[in-house]
Backbone as ProteinMPNN parsed JSONL, in Angstrom:
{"seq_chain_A": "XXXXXXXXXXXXXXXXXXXXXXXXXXXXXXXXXXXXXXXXXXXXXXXXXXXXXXXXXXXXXXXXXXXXXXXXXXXXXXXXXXXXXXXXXXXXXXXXXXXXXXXXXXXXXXXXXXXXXXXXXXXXXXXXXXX", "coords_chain_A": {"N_chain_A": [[-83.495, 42.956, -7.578], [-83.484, 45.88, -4.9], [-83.133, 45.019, -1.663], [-84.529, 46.23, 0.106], [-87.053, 45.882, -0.919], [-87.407, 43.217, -1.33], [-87.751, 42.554, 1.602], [-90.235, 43.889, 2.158], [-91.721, 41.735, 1.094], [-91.684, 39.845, 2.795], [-94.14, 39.579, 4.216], [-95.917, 39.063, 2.539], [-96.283, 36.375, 1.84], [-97.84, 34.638, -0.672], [-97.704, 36.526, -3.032], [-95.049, 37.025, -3.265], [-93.786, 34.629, -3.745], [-95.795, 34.524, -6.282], [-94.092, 36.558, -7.844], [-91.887, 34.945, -8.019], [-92.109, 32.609, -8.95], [-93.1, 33.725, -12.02], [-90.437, 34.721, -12.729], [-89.496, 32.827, -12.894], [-87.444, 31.477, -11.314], [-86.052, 30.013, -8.298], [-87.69, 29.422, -4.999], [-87.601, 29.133, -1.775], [-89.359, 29.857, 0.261], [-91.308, 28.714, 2.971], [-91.195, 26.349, 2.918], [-90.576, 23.048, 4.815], [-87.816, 22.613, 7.458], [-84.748, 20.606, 6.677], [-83.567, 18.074, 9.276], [-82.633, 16.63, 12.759], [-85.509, 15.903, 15.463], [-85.631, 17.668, 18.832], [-85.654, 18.773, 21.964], [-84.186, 21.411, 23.821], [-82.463, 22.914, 26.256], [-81.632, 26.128, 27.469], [-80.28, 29.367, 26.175], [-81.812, 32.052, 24.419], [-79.363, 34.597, 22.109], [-78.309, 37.247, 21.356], [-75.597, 36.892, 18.233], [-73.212, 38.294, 17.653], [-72.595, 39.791, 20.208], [-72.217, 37.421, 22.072], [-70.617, 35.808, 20.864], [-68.1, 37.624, 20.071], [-67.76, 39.031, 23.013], [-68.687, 36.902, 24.878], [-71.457, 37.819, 26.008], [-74.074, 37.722, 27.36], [-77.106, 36.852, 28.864], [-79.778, 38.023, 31.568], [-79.004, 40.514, 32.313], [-78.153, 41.423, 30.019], [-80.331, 41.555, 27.973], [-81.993, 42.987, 26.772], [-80.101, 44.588, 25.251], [-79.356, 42.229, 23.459], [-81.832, 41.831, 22.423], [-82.259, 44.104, 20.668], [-80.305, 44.476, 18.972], [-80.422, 41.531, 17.866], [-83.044, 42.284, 16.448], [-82.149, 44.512, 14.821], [-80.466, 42.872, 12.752], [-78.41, 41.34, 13.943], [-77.484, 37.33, 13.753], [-78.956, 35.432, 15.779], [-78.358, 33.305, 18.435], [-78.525, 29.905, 20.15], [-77.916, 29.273, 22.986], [-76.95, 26.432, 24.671], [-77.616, 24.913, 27.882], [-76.241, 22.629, 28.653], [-73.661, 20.593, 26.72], [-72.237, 22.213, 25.626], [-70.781, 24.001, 22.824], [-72.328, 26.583, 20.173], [-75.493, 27.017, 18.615], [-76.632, 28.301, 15.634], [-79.644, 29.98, 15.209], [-82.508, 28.958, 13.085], [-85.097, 29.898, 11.381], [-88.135, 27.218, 11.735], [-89.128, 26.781, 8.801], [-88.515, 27.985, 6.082], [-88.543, 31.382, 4.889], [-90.011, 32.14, 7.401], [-90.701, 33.775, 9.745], [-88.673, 33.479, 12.838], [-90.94, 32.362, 15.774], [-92.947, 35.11, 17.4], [-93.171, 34.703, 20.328], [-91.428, 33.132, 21.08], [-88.842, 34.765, 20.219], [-89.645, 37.139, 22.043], [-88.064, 35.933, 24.601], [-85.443, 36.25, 24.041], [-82.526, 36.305, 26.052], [-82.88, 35.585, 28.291], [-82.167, 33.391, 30.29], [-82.727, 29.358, 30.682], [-84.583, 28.849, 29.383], [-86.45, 26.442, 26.859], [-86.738, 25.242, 24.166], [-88.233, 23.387, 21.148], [-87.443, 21.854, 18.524], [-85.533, 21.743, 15.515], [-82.668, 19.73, 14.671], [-79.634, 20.852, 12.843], [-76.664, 19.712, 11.068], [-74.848, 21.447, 9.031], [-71.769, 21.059, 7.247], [-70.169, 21.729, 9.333], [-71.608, 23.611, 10.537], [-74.085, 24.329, 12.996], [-77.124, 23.76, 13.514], [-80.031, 25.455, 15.16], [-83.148, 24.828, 14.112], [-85.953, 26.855, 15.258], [-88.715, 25.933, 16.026], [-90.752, 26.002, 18.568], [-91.383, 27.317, 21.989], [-90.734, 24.813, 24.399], [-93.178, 23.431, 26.651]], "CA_chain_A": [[-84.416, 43.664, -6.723], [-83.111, 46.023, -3.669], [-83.548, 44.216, -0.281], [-85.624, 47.016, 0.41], [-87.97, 45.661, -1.242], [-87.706, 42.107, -1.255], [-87.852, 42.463, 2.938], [-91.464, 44.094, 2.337], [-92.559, 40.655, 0.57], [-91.877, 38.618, 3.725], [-95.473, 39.908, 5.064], [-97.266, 38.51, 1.653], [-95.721, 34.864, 0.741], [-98.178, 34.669, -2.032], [-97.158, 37.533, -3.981], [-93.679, 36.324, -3.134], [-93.997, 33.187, -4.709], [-95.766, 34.654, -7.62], [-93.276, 37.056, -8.711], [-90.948, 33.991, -8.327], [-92.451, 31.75, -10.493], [-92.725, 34.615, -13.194], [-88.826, 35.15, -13.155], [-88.738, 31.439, -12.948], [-86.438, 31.733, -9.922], [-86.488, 29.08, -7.185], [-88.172, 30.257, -3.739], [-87.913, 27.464, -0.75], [-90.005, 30.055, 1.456], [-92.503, 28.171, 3.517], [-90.977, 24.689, 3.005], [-89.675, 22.931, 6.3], [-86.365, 22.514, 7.392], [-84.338, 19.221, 7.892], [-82.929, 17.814, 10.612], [-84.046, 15.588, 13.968], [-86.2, 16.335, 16.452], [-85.231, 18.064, 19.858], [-85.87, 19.908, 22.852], [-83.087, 21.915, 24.652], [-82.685, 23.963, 27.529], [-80.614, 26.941, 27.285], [-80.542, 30.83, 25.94], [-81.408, 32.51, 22.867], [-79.152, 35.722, 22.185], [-77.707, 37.997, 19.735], [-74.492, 36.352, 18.259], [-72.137, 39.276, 17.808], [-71.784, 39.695, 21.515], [-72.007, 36.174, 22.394], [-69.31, 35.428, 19.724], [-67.264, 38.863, 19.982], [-67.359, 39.392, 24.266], [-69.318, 36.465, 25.821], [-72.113, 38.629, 26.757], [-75.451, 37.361, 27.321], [-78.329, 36.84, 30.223], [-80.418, 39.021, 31.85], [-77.875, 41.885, 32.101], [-77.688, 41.849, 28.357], [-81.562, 41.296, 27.293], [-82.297, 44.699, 25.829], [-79.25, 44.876, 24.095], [-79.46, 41.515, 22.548], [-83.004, 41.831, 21.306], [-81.634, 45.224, 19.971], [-78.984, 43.428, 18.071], [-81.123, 40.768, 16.532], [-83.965, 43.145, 15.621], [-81.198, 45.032, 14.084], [-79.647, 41.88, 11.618], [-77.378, 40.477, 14.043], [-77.643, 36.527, 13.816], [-80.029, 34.562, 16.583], [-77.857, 32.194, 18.562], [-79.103, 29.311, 21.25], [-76.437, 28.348, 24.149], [-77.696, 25.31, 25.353], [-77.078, 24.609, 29.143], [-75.362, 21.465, 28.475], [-73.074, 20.053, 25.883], [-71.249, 22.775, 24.502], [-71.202, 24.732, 21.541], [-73.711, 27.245, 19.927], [-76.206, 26.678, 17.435], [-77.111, 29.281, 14.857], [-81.096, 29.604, 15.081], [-83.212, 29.159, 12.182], [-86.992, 29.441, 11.592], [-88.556, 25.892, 11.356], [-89.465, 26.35, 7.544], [-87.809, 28.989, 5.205], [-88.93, 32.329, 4.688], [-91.331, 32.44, 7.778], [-90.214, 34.322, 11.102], [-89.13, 32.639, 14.241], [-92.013, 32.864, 16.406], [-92.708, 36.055, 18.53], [-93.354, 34.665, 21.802], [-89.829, 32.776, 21.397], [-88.115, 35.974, 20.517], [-89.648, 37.676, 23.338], [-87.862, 35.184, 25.338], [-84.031, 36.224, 24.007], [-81.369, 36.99, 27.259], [-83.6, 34.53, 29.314], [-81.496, 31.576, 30.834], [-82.784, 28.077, 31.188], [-85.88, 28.606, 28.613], [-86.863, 24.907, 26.431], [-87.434, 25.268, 22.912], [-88.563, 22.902, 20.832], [-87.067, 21.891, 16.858], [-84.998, 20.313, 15.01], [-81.002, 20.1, 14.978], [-79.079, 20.403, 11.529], [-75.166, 19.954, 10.848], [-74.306, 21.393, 7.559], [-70.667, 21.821, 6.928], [-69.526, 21.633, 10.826], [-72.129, 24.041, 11.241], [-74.571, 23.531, 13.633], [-78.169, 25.174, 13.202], [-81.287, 24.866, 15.342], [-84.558, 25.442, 13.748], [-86.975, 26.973, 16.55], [-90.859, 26.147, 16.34], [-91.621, 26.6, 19.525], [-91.305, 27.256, 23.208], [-91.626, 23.468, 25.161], [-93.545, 23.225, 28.231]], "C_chain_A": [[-83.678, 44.049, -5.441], [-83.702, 44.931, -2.297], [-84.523, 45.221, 0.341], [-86.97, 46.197, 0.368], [-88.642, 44.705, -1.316], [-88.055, 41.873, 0.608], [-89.719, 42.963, 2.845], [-92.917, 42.805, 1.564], [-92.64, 39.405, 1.693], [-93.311, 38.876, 4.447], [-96.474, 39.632, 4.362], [-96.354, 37.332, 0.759], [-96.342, 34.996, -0.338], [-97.616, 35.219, -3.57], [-95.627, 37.046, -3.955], [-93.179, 35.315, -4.556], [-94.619, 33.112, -6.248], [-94.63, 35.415, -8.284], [-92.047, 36.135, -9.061], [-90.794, 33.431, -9.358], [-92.854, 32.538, -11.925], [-91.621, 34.831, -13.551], [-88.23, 33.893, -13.101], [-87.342, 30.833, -12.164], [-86.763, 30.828, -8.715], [-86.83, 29.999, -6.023], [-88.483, 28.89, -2.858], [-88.751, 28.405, 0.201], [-91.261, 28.922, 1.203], [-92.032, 26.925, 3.499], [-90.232, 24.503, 4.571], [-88.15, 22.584, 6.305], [-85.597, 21.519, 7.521], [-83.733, 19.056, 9.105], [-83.63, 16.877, 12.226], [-84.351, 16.459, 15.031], [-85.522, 16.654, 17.95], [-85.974, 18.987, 20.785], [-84.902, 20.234, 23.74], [-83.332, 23.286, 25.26], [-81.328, 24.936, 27.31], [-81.168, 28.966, 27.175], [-80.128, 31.172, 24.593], [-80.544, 34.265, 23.239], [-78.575, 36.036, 20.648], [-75.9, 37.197, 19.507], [-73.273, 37.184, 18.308], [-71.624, 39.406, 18.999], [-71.669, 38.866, 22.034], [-70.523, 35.986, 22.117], [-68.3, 36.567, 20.011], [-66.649, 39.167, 21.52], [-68.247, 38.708, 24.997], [-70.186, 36.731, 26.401], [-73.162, 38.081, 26.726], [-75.921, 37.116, 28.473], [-78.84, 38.194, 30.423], [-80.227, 40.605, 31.782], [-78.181, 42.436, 30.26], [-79.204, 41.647, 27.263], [-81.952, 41.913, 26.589], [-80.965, 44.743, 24.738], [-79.028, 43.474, 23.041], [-80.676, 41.627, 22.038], [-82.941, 43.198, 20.636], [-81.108, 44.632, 18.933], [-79.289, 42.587, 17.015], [-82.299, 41.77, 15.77], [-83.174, 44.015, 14.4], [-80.493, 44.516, 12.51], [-78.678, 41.224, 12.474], [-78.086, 38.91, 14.141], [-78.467, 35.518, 15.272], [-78.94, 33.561, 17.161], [-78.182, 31.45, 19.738], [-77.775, 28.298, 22.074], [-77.199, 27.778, 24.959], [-76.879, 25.089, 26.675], [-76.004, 23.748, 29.455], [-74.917, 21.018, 27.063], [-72.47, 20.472, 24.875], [-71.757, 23.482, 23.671], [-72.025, 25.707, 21.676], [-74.172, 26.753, 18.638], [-76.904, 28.483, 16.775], [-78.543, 28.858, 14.662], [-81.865, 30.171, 13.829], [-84.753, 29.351, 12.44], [-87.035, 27.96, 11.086], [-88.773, 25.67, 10.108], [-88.825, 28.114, 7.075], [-88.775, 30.336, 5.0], [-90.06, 32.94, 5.633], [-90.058, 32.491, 9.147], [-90.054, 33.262, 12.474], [-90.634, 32.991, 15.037], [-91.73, 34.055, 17.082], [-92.554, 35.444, 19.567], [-91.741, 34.07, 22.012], [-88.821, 34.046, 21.165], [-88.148, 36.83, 21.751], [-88.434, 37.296, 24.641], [-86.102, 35.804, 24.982], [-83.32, 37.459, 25.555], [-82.016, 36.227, 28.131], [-82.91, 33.587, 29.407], [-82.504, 30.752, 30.97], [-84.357, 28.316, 30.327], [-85.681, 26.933, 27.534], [-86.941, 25.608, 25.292], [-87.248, 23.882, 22.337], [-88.151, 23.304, 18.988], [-86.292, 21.159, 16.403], [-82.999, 20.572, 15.041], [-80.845, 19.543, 13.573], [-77.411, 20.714, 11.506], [-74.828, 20.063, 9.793], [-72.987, 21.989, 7.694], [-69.938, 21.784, 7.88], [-70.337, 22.85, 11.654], [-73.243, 24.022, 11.77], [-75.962, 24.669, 14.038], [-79.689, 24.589, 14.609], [-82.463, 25.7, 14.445], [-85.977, 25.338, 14.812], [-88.208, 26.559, 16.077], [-91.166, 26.523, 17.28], [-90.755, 26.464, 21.176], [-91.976, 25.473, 24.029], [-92.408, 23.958, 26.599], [-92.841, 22.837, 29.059]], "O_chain_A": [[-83.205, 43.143, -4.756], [-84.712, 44.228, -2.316], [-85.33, 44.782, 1.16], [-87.73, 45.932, 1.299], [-89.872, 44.678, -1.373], [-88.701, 40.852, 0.84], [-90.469, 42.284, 3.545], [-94.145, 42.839, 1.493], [-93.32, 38.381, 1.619], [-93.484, 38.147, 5.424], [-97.633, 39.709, 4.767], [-95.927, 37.333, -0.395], [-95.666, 35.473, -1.249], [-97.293, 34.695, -4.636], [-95.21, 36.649, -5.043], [-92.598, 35.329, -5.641], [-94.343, 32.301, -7.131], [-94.182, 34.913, -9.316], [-91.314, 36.334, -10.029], [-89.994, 33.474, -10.292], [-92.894, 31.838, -12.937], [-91.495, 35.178, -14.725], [-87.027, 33.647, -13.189], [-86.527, 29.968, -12.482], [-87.856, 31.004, -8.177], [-86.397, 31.15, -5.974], [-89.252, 27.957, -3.092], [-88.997, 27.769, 1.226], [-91.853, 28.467, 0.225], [-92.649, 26.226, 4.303], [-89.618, 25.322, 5.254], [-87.456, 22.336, 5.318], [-85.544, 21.228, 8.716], [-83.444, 19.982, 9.862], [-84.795, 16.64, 12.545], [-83.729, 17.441, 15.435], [-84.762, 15.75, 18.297], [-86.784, 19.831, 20.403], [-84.649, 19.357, 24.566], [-84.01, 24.273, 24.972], [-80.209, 24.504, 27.034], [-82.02, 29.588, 27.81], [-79.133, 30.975, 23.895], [-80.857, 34.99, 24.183], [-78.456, 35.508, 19.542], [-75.146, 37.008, 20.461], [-72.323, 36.794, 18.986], [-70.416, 39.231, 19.162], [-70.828, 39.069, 22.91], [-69.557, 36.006, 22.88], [-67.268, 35.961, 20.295], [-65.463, 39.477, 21.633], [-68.833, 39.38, 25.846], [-70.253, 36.163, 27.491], [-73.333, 37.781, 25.545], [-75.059, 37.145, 29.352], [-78.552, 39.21, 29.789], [-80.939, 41.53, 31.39], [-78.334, 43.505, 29.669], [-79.138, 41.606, 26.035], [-82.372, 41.426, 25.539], [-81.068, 44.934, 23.526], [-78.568, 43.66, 21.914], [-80.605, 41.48, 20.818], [-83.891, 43.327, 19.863], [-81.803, 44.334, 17.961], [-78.884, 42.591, 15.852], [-82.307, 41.903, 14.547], [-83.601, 44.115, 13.25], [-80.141, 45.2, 11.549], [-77.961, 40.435, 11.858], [-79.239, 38.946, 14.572], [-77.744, 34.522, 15.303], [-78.508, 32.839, 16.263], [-78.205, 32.216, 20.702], [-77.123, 27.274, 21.871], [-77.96, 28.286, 25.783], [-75.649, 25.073, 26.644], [-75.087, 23.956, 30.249], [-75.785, 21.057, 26.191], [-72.155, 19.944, 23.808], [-72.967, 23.699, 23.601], [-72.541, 25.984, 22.758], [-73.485, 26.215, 17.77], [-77.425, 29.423, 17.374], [-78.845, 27.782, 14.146], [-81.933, 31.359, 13.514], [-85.414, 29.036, 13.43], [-86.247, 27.499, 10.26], [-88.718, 24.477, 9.81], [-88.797, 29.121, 7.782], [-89.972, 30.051, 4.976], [-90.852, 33.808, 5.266], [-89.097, 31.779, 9.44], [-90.905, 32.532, 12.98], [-91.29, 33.977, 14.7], [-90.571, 34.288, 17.425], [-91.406, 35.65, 19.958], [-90.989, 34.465, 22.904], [-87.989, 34.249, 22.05], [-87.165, 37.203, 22.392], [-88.007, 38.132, 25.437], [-85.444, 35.726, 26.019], [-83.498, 38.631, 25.888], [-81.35, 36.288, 29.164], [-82.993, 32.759, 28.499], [-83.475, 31.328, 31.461], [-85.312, 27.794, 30.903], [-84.581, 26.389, 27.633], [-87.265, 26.785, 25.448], [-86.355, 23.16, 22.781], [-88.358, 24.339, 18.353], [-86.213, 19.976, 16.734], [-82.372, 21.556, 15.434], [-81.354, 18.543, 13.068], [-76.955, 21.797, 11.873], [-74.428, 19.05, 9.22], [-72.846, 23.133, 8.127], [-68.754, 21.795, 7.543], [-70.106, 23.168, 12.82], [-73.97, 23.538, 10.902], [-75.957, 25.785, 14.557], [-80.092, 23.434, 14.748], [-82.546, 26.907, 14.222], [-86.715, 24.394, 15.093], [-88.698, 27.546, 15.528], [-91.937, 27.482, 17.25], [-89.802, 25.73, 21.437], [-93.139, 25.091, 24.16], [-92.021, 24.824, 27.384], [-93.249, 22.73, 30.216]]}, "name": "protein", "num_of_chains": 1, "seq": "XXXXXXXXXXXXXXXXXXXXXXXXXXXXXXXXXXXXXXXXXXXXXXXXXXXXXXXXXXXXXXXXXXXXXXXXXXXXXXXXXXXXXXXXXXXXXXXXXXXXXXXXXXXXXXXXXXXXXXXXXXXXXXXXXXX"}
């Protein structure tokens, strides 16, 4: 099946999930994700220019939510302790939240999820904006 087409089934899991289980094809949408619990302070942005020319904050807000709307990868640079984490949705096949997307090129925002290390790589899965 083109990606065309399979991209217009992320807006009806059901149907999803049935044509799955007719082609007898595994489908993890909707299941949750592992990993432990967290809340970190930092910034979501697009990874290409993160990763490619360091670019991110306010300056760069429009063009990173460009970027991810686009297909580039979601990434959260936490204030403290290094690294980036590649951001997942909290459970498979279901969108980060809006209101946390809204939020990408914003410094010093909280989210709330879980932290996973597969491989040396290092994922968060967003649920939500903390208080």
């Amino acid at each position: 099946m083109p990606f065309a087409e399979v991209r217009t089934l992320v807006s009806d899991l059901p149907k999803a999930q049935s044509l799955a289980q007719r082609g007898n094809i595994d489908l993890l949408a909707g299941q949750a994700m592992p990993g432990h619990a967290v809340k970190l302070r930092g910034e979501l942005t697009d990874g290409n220019c993160y990763l490619g020319r360091h670019t991110h904050a306010y300056d760069h807000a429009f063009c990173a939510k460009f970027c991810v709307a686009a297909g580039s990868p979601l990434v959260f640079v936490p204030d403290q302790g290094g690294g980036v984490y590649v951001v997942l949705p909290a459970h498979n096949g279901i969108t980060v939240p809006a209101n946390v997307l809204d939020q990408i090129g914003v410094p010093g925002i909280v989210v709330q999820g879980k932290v996973l290390d597969a491989d040396g790589v290092r994922a968060l899965m967003v649920e939500r904006l903390a208080p």
